[in-house]
C-alpha positions as CSV (number, residue, x, y, z in Angstrom):
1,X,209.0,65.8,132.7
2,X,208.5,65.8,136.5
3,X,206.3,63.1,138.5
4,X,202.7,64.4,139.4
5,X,203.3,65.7,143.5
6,X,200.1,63.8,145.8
7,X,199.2,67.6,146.8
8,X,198.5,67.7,142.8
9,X,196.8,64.5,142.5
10,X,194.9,64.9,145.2
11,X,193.6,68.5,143.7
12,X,193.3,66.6,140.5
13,X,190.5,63.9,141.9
14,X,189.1,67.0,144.0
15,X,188.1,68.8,140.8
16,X,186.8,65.6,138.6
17,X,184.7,65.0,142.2
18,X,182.9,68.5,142.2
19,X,182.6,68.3,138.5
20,X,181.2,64.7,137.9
21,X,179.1,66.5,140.8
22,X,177.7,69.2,138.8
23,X,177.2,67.5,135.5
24,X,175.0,64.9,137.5
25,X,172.8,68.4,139.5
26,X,172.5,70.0,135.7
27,X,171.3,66.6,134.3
28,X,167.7,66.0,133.5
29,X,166.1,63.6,135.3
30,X,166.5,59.7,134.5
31,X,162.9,58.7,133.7
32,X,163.0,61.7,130.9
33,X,160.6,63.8,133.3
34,X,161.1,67.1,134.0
35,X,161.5,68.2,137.6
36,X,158.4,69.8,137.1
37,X,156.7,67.2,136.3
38,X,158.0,64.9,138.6
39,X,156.8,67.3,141.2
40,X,153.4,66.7,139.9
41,X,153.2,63.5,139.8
42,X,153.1,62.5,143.0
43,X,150.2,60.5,145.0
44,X,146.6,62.2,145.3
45,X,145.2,64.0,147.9
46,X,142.5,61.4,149.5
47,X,139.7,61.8,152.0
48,X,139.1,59.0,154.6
49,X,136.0,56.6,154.1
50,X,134.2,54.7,156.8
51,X,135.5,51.9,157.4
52,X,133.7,48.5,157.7
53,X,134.6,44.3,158.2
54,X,134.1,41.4,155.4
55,X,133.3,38.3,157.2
56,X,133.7,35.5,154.4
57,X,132.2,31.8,154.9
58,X,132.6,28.5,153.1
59,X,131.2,25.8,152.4
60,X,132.7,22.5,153.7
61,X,134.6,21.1,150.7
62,X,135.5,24.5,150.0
63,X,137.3,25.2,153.5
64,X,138.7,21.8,153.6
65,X,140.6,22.5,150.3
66,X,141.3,25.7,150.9
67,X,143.5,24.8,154.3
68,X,144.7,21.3,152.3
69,X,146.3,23.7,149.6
70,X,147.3,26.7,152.0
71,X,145.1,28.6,149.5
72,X,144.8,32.3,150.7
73,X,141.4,34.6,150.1
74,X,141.3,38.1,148.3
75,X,138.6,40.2,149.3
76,X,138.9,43.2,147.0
77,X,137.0,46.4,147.7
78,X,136.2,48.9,144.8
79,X,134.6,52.3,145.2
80,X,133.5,53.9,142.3
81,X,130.7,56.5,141.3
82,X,128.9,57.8,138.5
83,X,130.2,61.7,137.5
84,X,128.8,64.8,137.8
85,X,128.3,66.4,133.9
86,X,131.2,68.6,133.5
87,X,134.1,66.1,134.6
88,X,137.0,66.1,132.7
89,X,137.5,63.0,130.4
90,X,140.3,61.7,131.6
91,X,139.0,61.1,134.8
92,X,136.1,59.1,133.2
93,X,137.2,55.2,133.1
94,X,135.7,53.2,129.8
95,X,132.6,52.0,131.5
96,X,131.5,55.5,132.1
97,X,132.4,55.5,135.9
98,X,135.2,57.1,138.3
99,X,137.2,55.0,140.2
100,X,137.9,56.4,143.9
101,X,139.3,53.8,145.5
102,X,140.6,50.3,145.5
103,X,142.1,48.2,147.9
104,X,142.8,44.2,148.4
105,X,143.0,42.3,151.7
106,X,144.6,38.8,151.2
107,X,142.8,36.4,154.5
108,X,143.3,32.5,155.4
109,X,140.1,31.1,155.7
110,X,138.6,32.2,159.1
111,X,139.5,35.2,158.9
112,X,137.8,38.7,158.2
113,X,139.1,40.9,156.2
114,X,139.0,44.9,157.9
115,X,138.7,47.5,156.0
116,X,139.7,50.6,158.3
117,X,141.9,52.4,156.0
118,X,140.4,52.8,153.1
119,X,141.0,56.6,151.1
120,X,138.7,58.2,148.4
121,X,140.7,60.2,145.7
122,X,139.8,63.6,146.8
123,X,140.2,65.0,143.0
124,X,137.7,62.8,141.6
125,X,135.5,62.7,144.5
126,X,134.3,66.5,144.2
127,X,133.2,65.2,140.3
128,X,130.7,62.6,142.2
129,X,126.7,62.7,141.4
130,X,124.2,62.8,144.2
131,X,123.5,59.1,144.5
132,X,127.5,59.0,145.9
133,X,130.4,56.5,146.2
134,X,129.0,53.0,145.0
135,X,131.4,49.9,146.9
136,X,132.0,47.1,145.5
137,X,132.9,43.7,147.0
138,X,134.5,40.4,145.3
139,X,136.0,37.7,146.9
140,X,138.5,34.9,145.1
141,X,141.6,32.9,145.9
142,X,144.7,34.3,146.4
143,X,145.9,31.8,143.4
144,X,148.7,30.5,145.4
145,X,148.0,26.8,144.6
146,X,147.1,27.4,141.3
147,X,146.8,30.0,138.7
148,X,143.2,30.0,138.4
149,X,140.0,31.2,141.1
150,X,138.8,28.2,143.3
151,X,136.2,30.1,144.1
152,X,132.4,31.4,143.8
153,X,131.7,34.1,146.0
154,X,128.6,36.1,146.5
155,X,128.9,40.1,146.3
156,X,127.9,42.8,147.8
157,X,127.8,45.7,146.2
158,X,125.7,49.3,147.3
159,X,126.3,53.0,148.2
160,X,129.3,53.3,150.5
161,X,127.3,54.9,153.2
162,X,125.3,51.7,153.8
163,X,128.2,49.7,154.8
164,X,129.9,52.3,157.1
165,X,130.8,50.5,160.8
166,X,129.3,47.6,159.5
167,X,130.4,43.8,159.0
168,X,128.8,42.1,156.2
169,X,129.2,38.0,155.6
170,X,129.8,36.9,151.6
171,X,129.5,33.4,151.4
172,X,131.3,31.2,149.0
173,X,132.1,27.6,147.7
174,X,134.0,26.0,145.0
175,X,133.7,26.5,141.6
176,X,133.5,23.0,141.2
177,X,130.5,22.3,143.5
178,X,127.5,22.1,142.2
């Protein structure tokens, strides 16, 4: 039996290369999707909202613990409408309303929290009644110093189109102030 020549080995590792290379192109996709699917899956068209500013104040014991704790702020922004008759049902969430949008903003106290980039879901937003986009805005602690909210915030909450270029001020204070 003769020794294996390196021209031969090296043709040898050549051919497991191009076919470990083929199996891997002729294999399904890891995530058990099909390329198809994959294809489909990817993020939804969106339409730009008007963008607007949420100014937050606190009271004094609130603010000082806040900074004591380095607690940061969420200001979350939810947009959301009621549907057209006709929508499909999986768009429809349980509490009978489509979501087109949701974004959070984590602040230190002081700040203001912009909301300039904010995208409706341009499938759902074509199944939207005539009353339109309905925003939503909640404020709590960012829950670094502790797993639970330190705060009670006011919210706003009204059509989108009433808050567009606008700042609006939510005030809040601790939960344990009275």
């Amino acid at each position: 039996m003769q020794p294996f020549s390196s021209k031969m080995l090296h043709m040898r590792h050549t051919l497991a290369t191009l076919s470990l290379c083929l199996l891997m192109a002729l294999a399904p996709p890891a995530s058990g999707q099909t390329a198809s699917s994959q294809a489909k899956s990817k993020p939804p068209a969106t339409v730009p909202a008007p963008g607007f500013t949420v100014n937050v104040t606190y009271s004094a014991k609130a603010l000082e613990t806040l900074n004591a704790r380095k607690e940061t702020v969420i200001v979350a922004a939810y947009v959301d409408a009621n549907p057209k008759k006709g929508i499909p049902p999986k768009l429809v969430a349980e509490d009978g309303q489509i979501a087109l949008a949701d974004k959070r903003i984590e602040i230190k106290p002081g700040e203001s929290a912009v909301f300039d980039k904010l995208n409706l879901n341009a499938t759902t937003l074509k199944y939207v009644d005539d009353y339109g986009p309905e925003l939503l805005i909640n404020v709590f602690s960012g829950r670094r110093s502790s797993g639970d909210n330190l705060l009670d915030c006011g919210i706003e909450q009204g059509p989108l189109k009433d808050y567009a270029n606008k700042t609006l001020t939510i005030n809040c204070k601790l939960i344990a102030e009275k």
